[in-house]
N, C-alpha and C positions, 0 to 999 in steps of 0.2 A: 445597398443591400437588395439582394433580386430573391422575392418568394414564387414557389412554383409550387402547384395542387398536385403533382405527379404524388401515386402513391409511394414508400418506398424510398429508403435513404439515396437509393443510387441509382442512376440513370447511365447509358453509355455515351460514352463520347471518345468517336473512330476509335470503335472495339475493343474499348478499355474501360472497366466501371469507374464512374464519376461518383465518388460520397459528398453528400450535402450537409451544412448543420443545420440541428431542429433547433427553432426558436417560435415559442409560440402556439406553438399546434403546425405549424409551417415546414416546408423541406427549403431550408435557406441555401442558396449559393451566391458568390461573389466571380470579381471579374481575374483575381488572380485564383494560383489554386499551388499544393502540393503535389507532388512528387512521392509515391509509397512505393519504394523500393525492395526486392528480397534479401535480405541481407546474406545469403548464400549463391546466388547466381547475379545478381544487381539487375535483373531482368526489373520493370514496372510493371507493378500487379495493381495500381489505382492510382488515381487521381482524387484528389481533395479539395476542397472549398476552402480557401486562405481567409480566415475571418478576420477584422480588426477591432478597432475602438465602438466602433459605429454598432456591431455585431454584438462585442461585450453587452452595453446598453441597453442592445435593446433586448439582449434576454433577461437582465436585470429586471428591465421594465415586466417584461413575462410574468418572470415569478411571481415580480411585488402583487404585480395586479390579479394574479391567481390565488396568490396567497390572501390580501386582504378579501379577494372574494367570498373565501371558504369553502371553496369547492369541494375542496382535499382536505384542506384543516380540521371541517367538521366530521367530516367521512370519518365512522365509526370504526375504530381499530380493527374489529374484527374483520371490518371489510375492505381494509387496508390489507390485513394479512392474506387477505382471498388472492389479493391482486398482485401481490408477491410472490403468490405459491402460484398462478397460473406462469409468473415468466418466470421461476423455475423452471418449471414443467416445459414449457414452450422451448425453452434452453436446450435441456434434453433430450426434446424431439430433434432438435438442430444439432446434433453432437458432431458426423460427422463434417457438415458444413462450417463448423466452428474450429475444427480441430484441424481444417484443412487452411483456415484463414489465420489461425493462432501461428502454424510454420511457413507462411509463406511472408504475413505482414513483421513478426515476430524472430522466425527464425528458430520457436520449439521446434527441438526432436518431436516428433508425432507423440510418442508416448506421453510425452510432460505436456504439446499441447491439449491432449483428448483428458490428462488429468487436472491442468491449470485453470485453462479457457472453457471447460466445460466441468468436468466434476467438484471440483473445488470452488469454481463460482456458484454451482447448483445445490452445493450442500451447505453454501456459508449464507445465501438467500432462503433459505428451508429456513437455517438458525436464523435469521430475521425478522422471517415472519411466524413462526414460534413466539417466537421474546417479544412480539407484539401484541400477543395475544394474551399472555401471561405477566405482562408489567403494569407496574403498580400506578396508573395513571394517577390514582387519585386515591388517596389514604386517611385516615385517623391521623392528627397528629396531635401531643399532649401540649396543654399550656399551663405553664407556673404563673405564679405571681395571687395576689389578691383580689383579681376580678374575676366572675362566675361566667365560665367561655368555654366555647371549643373552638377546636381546630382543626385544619383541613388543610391537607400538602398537597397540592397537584401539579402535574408534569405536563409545560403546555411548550407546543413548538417556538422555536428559535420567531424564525420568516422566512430568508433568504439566503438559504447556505451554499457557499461553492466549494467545488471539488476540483483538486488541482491533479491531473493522473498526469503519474510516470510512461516510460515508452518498454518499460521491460517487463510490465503485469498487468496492460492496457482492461480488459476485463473486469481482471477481478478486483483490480484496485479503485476501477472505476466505479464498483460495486460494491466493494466495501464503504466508500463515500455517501453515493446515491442511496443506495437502499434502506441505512438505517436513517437517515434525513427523512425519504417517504414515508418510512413507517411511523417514526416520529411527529408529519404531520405538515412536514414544513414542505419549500417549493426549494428550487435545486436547477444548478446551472454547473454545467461539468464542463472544464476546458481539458479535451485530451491534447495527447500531446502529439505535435505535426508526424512524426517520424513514424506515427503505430497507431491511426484515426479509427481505423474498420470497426475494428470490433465494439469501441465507446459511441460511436455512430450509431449502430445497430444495436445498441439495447435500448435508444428511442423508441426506435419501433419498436420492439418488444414490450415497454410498459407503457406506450401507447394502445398497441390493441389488448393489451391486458387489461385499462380501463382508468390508467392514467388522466386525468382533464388537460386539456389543452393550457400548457404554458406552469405546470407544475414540473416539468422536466423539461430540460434544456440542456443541450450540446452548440459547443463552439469548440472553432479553431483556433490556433493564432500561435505567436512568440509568447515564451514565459515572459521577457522582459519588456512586451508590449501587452497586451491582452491578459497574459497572468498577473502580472501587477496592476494592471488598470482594475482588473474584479476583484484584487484582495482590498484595494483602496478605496472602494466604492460604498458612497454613503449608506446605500438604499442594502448591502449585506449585512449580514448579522453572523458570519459562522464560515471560514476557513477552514478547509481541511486539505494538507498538502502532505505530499509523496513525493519526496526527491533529496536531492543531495544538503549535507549538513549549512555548507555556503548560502546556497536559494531561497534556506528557513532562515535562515537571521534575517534576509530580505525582507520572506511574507511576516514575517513580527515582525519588525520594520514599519512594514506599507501597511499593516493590521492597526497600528495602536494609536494611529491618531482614533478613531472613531471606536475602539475599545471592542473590538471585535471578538466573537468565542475562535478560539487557534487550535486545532489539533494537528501535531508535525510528525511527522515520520519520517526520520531523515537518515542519517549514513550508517555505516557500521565498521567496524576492523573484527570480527567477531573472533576471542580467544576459544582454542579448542584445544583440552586440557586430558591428557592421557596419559593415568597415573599408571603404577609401578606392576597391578594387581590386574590389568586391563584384560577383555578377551580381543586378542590382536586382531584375530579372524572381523571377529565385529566392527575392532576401531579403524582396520584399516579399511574397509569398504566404507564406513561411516562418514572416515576423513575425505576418502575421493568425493563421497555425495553431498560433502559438505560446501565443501569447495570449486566444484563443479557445474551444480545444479544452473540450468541458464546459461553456461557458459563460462559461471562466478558471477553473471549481472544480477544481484540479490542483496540487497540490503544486510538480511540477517544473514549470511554468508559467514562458515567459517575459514577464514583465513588466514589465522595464525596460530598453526600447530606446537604445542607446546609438550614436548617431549622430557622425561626423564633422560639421565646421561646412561643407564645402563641399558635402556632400549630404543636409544634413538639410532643407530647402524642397524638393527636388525628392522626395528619400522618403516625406516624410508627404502630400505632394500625391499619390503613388501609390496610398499604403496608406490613406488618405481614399476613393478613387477605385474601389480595392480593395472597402473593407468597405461600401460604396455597392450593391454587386452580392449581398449576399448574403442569403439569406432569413433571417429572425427567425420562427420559427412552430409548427404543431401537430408534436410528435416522432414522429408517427406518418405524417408524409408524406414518401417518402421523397427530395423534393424541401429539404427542410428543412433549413438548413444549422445554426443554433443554436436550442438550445431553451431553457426557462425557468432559471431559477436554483430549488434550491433550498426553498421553503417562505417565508413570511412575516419569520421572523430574519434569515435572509439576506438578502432584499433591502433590507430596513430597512440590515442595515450596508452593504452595498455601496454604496447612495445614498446613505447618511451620508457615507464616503469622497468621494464625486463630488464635492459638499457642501464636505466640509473640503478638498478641491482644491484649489477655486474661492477658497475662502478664505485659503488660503496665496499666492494670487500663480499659480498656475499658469492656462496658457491651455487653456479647456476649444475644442477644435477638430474635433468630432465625437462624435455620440450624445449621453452625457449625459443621460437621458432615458427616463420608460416610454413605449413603444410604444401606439398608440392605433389604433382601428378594427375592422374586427371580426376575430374572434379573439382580441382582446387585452382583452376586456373581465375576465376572469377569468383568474387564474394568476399569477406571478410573475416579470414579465418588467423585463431590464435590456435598454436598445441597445448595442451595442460600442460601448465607449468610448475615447476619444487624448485625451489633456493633453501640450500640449509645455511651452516654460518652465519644466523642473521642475528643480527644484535635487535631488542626492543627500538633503540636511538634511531634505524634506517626508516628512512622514508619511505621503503617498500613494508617497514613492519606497522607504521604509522597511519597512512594517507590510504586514503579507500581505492581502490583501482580497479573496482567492479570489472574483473574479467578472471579469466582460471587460474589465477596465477597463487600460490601458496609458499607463506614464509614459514622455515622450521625452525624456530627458536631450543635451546635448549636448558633442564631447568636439571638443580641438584636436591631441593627439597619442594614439598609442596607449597610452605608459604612464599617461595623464591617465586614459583608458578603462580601462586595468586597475584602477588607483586606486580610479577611481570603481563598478567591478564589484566588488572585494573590499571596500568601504568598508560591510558588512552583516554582523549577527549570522549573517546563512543561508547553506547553502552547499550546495545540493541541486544545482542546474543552475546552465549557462551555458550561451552557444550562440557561435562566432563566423563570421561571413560574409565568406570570401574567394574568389578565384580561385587566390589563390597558396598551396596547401596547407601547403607547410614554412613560409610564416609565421603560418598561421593557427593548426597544431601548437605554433608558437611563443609565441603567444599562450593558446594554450589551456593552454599546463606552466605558467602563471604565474596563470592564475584557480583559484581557493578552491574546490572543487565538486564531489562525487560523479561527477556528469557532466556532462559537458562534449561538446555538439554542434557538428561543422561542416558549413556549411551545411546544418542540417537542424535539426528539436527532437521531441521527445516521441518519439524514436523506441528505445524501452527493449527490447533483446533480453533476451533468456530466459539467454544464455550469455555476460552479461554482468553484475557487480555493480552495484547499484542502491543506495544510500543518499546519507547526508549528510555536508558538514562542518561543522565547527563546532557552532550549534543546528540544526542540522537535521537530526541523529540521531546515532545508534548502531550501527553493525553496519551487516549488508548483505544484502539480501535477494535471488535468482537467482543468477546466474553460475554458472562452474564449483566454488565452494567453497561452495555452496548449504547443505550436510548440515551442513557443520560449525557453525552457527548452533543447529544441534538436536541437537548429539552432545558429550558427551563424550571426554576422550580420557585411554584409562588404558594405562599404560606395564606390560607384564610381563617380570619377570627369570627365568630359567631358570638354576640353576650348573651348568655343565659339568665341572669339576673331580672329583668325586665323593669328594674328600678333605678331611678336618677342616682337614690342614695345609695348603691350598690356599685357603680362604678367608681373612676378614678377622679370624676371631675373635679372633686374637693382641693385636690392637689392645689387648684389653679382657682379655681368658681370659689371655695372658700364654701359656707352655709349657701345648699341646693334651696330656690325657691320655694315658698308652699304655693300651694292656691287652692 
């Protein structure tokens, strides 16, 4: 492990930024490094600090030793919330700088990065440090029984919580993690992930000079199956919080439960998107492309399984054909650009693999399908939005998560056949249903399997709102109003009021209380 006092995550090296991880109060680098690729030209826009085991450790040790300090821990909420709403703010100032590192490490369209990597990060830390200012640290709480007592509930931090981020919401998922942990009280060690380091890097320094203490926030590098498993197993954590695929969670619960660790999972989705009889088309058809496209389709709550009536399923896909005809495929840097690349090399191999096993199973490929060709497209990693209709629930493209644009269109005869066939999945992150008629679409929605559940609408995740899964598609619940309690303890205190021997319980046990 090499620490270096350079201000500053990143240093160059022959005219390419070098990013470091903080460990410590430190800008740490190692002697291998990543590769941060544009996932639409495959040009290198950075270099990365390859962290390992060693690196793990010793931001372990960081935390621990920051946290039993109390540096932070004691640090008055409200003044926690201060130092939240400064890297807000700070955030904001940086929009463009963020929004141009969101499509280039990332591969957003401009628009979705300057709204992901910047507004949506800035408004879900606003809700943060809010709900820290206003939560119930510490409460009345009533006690039964026959002894003369009170009570007292208070909400005290974990210790040592890590954050496992994905590579396709590197920001904000990194933030969602981090932030309610700090405000919480606790110390915090974030493994981004190799493929999309920038921007998890660089909110060190942001809640560094915001007034962070040294070794209460920490970033590393590393492999999930090196480095991410070695911190969800680690004696000295107290709190898991991981973002990625349903597979990887059975892992970190797995690698978690020897040492009984707190788990919040957020994991895959097949999300059903359910467009009843009564729908405004106009609405559902642009609803379904944004459903299904946002990212690329790289989206967890993503819907990707359109679930059509049979007397409006030929005139829907003839829209939503008609639709995804009109939209740009191109550089993320133009802010004309509606979708941009998928991913790196892995990905698009599976995603076209899927296309592939579609085709194979019987289903009808009826749009895209296909890498894009001409210029611009000669480098990079591009899929066209893709529709298969004829897809039975049983196929593996209706089943298995394939995080890229690609949309199955099942078709249904009644609505409870559509509910069927929307709960008929291990996942249960999103649904969406499209009516005119609100009380039956509520109707419908109390009866799908699903964290969330949108009408007329998808991807639209508020901050004062909980966000998780059912079934495999997680754990716990990450925003809303009960945000804290994900990252807090809760220890009950008794007080006797009595102030008498012969008043309390001891009789039980003591028998006749002494005199003297």
């Amino acid at each position: 492990m090499v620490a270096t006092e350079t201000e500053g995550p990143a240093t160059d090296r022959d005219g390419i930024p070098h990013y470091r991880m903080f460990i410590g109060g430190e800008w740490v680098d190692s002697d291998a490094h990543y590769d941060v690729i544009d996932p639409a030209t495959e040009e290198l826009v950075a270099t990365a600090a390859k962290g390992g085991i060693s690196h793990a450790d010793a931001a372990v040790a960081a935390a621990k030793q920051s946290f039993e300090s109390g540096a932070w821990r004691d640090t008055p909420p409200l003044e926690r919330a201060a130092v939240i709403d400064r890297v807000a703010a700070e955030l904001t100032l940086r929009t463009d700088e963020f929004t141009e590192i969101g499509s280039r490490e990332c591969g957003f369209p401009k628009r979705l990065s300057q709204a992901i990597c910047v507004g949506f990060a800035a408004l879900h830390m606003q809700h943060y440090a809010d709900l820290t200012r206003r939560y119930a640290w510490e409460q009345p709480g009533p006690v039964t029984g026959q002894v003369l007592s009170a009570g007292l509930v208070r909400r005290e931090p974990l210790g040592v919580c890590v954050g496992i981020v994905p590579w396709n919401f590197p920001l904000l998922l990194a933030m969602w993690k981090a932030i309610p942990a700090l405000a919480a009280g606790n110390s915090v060690v974030i493994k981004v992930d190799e493929k999309t380091p920038i921007l998890g890097i660089t909110l060190a320094q942001m809640l560094r000079d915001a007034g962070v203490p040294d070794g209460v926030f920490n970033v590393v590098t590393g492999g999930g199956e090196t480095v991410g498993a070695h911190l969800v197993a680690h004696p000295d954590v107290r709190k898991v919080s991981f973002t990625g695929s349903t597979a990887v969670g059975r892992e970190v619960m797995r690698n978690a439960a020897d040492t009984v660790k707190h788990v919040t999972l957020e994991l895959g989705g097949k999300g059903p998107n359910i467009v009843l009889d009564d729908a405004d088309l106009d609405v559902a058809v642009d609803g379904t492309a944004y459903a299904f496209l946002l990212h690329a389709g790289q989206a967890c709550e993503s819907g990707t399984r359109l679930l059509l009536p049979s007397s409006l399923h030929d005139e829907f896909v003839r829209r939503l054909i008609a639709r995804l005809k009109t939209l740009k495929l191109g550089n993320p840097l133009d802010p004309a650009t509606d979708i941009g690349p998928v991913m790196g090399p892995a990905q698009h191999r599976r995603i076209l693999g899927y296309i592939e096993r579609g085709q194979k199973e019987g289903a009808t490929l009826v749009h895209g399908g296909t890498v894009p060709s001409g210029p611009g497209f000669d480098k990079g990693y591009w899929v066209e939005p893709t529709v298969f209709t004829d897809v039975r629930n049983d196929m593996c493209i209706a089943r298995e998560e394939i995080f890229g644009p690609v949309l199955s269109v099942l078709r249904y005869d009644s609505v409870d056949e559509a509910v069927k066939i929307a709960n008929d999945t291990e996942y249960g992150l999103s649904a969406g249903v499209w009516s005119q008629d609100v009380p039956r679409a509520l109707e419908v929605a109390k009866q799908l399997q699903a964290g969330s559940v949108w009408i007329n609408d998808w991807h639209n995740i508020s901050a004062n709102l909980p966000f998780g899964g059912f079934k495999q598609s997680g754990v716990g619940r990450e925003l809303g109003p009960d945000a804290l309690d994900e990252f807090t303890e809760q220890k009950a205190v008794t007080v006797d009021l009595s102030g008498r021997v012969d008043r309390r319980a001891y009789g039980l046990v003591l028998g006749t209380p002494l005199t003297t």
